[in-house]
C-alpha positions in Angstrom: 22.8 -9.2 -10.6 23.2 -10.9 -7.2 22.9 -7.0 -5.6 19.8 -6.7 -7.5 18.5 -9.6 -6.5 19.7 -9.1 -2.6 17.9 -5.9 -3.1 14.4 -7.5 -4.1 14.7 -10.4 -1.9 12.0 -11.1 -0.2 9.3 -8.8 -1.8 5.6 -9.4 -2.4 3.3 -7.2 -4.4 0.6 -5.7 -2.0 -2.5 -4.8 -3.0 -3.3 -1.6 -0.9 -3.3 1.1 -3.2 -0.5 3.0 -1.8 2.3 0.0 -1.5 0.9 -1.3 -4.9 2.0 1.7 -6.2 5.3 2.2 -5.1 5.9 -1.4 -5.6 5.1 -1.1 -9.3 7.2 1.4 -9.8 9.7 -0.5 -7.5 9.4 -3.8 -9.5 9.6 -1.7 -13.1 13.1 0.0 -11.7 14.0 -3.6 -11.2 12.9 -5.3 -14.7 14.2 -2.4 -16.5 17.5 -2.7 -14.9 17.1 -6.8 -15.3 16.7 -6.2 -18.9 19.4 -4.3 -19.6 21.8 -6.8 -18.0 20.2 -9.4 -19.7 20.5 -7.9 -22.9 24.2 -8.4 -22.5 24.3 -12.1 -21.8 25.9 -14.1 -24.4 23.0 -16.0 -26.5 24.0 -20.0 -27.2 26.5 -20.4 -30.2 24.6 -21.4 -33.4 25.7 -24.5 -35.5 27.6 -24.3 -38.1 25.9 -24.7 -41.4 25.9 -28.1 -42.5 27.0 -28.9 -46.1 24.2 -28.3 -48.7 22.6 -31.4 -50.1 19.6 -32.5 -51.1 18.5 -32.8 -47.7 16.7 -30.2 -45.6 18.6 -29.2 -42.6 17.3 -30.1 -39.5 14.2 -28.0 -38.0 15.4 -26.7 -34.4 13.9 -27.9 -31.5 10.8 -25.2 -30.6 11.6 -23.6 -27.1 9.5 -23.1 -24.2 10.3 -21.0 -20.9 8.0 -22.4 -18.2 7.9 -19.5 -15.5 6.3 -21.7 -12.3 7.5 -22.1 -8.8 6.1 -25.5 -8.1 9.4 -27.6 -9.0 7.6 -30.6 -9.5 4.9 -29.2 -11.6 7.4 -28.1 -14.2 9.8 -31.2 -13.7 7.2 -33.3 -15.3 5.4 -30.9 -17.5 9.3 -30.6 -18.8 9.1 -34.6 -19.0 6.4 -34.4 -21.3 6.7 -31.4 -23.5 10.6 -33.2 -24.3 9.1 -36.1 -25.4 6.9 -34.4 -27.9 10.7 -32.0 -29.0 10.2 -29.2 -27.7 12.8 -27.7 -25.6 12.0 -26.5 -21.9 13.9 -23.4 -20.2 12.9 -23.1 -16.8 12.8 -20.3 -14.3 11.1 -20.0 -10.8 10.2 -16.8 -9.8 8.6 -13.7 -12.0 12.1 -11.9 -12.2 14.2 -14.4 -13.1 11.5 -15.3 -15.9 11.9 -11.8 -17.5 15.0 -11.7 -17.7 15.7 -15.3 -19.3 12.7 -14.3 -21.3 14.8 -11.2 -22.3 18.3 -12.9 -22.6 17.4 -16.5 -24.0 14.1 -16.0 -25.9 12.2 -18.5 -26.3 9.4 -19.8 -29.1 6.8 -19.6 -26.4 6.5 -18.7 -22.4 4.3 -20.8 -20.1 3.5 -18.3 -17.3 2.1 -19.3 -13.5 0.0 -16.3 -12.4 0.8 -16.7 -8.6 4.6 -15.9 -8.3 7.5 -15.1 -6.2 9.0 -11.8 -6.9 6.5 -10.4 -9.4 3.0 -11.6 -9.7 2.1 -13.2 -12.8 0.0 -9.9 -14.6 2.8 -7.6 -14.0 5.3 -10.3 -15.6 2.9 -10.6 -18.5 2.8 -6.8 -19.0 6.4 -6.4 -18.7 6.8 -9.3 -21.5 4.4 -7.3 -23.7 6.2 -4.0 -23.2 9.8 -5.1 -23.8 10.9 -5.2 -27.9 12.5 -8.9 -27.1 9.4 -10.8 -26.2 6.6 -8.7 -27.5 5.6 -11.2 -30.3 6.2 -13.8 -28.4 3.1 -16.0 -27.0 2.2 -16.5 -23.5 0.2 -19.2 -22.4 -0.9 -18.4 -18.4 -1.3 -21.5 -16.5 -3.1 -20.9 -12.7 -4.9 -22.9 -10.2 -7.4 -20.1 -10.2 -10.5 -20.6 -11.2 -11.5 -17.0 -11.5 -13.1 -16.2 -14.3 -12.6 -12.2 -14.5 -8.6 -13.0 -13.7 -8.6 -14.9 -16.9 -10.2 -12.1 -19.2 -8.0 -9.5 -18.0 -5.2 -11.4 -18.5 -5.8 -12.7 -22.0 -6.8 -8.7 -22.8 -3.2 -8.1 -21.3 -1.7 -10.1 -23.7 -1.9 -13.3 -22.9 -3.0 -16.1 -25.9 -4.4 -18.4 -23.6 -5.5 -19.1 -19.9 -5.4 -22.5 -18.4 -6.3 -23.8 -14.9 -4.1 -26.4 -13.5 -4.5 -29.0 -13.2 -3.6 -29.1 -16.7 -5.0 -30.7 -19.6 -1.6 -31.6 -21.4 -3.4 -32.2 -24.8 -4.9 -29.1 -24.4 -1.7 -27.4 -23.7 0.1 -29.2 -27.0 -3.1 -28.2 -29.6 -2.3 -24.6 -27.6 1.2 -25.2 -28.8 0.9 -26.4 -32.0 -1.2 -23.1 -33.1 2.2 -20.9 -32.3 4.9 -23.4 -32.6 6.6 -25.6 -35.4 5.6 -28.6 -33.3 
C-alpha cells in the first residue's frame, strides 16, 4: 500500500475538464485497487459469547469513521461523540477513508467535503458504489456554505449536510435516526 500511496502522493483533483477526467479515472484505478487490499485486512476479533442468562448481552458500542483533515476538529468531535458511546475511527485524507470505510466498516461515516487526496463528492460516490459501505450513512460535514454543493451531495447519497461550525446536538439527533445510540 505504501507504493500506492507514494504513487498518489501529492495529488489534487483539478477541475479543468481534461485533468478532471483523467484524474477520475486516475483516483477510481486507485480506490479500486485500495479496496481490494482492504478487503483482505483482518477485521477485529469478536468476543466470545458470554454465558446465557437472564441478562441481555451487552449492545456494542455504535461506530463512527470521521473522514476530516483538521486534527483538532476531529480530536474533539471524538471527545464528545465517546462521551455519548459511540466509537470514533479516524482517517485524514479521502483515500485512507475509503479504504478503512472498506476494511473496518463502520455504523456511520462523517465525511469533510474538502479533502486531501480525493475531494469529498468523489469519496461519497465511491462509498455508494462499493457493496461494503453502500447502506451505510454518510453525514457530510463542510465549512461551505453553498447551498447547490449541499443538494448535489445529499442526491449523491449523502443523509445529511452540515456546515461547520457544527451544531453537536444537531449532529447526535442526526445520529440517533441511524444509529443504536
Amino acid at each position: 500500500m505504501t507504493g500506492l500511496r507514494t504513487l498518489i502522493a501529492g495529488f489534487e483533483l483539478k477541475r479543468t475538464p481534461d485533468l478532471a477526467a483523467t484524474n477520475g479515472r486516475l483516483l477510481h484505478s486507485a480506490a479500486d485497487l485500495l479496496a481490494t487490499r482492504c478487503a483482505n485486512v483482518d477485521q477485529p476479533q469478536q468476543q466470545p459469547a458470554a454465558a446465557k442468562d437472564h441478562m441481555s448481552p451487552p449492545r456494542p458500542k455504535p461506530r463512527v469513521l470521521c473522514i476530516d483533515d483538521d486534527k483538532e476538529f476531529v480530536h474533539a468531535l471524538q471527545i464528545r461523540l465517546e462521551s455519548r458511546g459511540i466509537a470514533v475511527l479516524r482517517a485524514t485524507t479521502g483515500l485512507d477513508g475509503f479504504c478503512y470505510a472498506v476494511g473496518e466498516p463502520a455504523d456511520a461515516i462523517l465525511l469533510d467535503y474538502q479533502l486531501p487526496n480525493g475531494c469529498g463528492d468523489y469519496i461519497l460516490e465511491q462509498l455508494k458504489a462499493h457493496p461494503a459501505t453502500t447502506n451505510t450513512p454518510v453525514i457530510v460535514i463542510s465549512g461551505s456554505q453553498d447551498r447547490a454543493l449541499a443538494y448535489t451531495l445529499v442526491n449523491g447519497g449523502a443523509v445529511r449536510f452540515m456546515h461547520k461550525p457544527l451544531n453537536f446536538e444537531e449532529l447526535i439527533s442526526e445520529l440517533r435516526k441511524h444509529l443504536a445510540v
